[in-house]
C-alpha positions in Angstrom: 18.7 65.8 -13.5 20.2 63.1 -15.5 16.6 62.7 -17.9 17.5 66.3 -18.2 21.3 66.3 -19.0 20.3 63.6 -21.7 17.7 65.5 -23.6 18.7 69.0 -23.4 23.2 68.6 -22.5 25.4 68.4 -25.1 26.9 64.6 -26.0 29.7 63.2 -24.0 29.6 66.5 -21.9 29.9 65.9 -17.9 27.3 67.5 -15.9 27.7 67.5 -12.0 24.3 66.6 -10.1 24.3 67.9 -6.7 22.8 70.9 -4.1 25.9 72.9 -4.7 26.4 73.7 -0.9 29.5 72.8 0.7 29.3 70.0 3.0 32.3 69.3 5.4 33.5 65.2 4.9 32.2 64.8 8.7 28.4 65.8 7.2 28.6 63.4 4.6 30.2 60.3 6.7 27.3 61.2 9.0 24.6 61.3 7.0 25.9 57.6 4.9 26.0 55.9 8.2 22.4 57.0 8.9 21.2 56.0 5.7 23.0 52.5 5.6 22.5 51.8 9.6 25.5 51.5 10.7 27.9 52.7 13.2 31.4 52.6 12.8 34.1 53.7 14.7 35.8 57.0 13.0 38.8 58.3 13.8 40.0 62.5 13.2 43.5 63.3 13.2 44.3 66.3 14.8 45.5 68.5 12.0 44.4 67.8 8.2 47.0 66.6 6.2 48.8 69.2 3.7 46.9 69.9 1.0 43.7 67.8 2.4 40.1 68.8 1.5 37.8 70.5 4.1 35.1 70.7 2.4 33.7 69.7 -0.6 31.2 71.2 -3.2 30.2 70.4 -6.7 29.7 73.0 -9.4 26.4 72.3 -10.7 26.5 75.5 -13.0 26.7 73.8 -16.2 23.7 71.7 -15.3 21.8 74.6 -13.9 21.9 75.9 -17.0 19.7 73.3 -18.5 16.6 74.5 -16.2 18.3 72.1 -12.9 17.4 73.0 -9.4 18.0 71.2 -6.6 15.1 70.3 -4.5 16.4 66.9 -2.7 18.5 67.1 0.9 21.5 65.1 0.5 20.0 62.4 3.2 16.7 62.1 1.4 18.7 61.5 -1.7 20.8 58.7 0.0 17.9 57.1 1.0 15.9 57.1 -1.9 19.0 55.5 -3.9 19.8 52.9 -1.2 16.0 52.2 -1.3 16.3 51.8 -5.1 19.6 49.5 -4.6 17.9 47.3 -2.2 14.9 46.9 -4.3 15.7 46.6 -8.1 19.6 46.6 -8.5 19.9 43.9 -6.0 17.6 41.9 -7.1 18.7 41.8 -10.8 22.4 40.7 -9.3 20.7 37.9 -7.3 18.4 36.8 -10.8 
């Protein structure tokens, strides 16, 4: 998506790369914590706060319209990056 936003999008434009399905915020927190391994404690309130978010979703039209289709599940594509962080961004921080 983003070797595809830099040859065919427009410059400076902002192009949103996702699946464009609504995930509730309990999905994602679920599928970060399998990714990363860990197991917090979370904590719900009762009612959502005024306002609050239930779910979220990207529009992806504008990048869509360069040919994008999303083909990666939202935990494969957590993986995949935190594989990438562990392997080459981390160890360019540690030098």
């Amino acid at each position: 998506a983003m070797i595809l936003a830099a040859k065919k999008g427009k410059e400076c434009e902002v192009y949103n790369i996702a699946s464009g399905k609504s995930l509730r915020m309990q999905e994602i927190v679920k599928t970060l914590c399998e990714a990363f391994e860990v197991k917090p404690k979370i904590y719900y309130i009762k009612e959502p706060r005024p306002g609050a978010n239930l779910k979220w979703r990207v529009d992806i039209g504008k990048i869509k319209k360069l040919g994008f289709k999303p083909e990666t599940r939202l935990i494969n594509g957590i993986i995949k990056t935190k594989e990438w962080f562990d392997r080459d961004y981390n160890k360019d921080l540690k030098g």
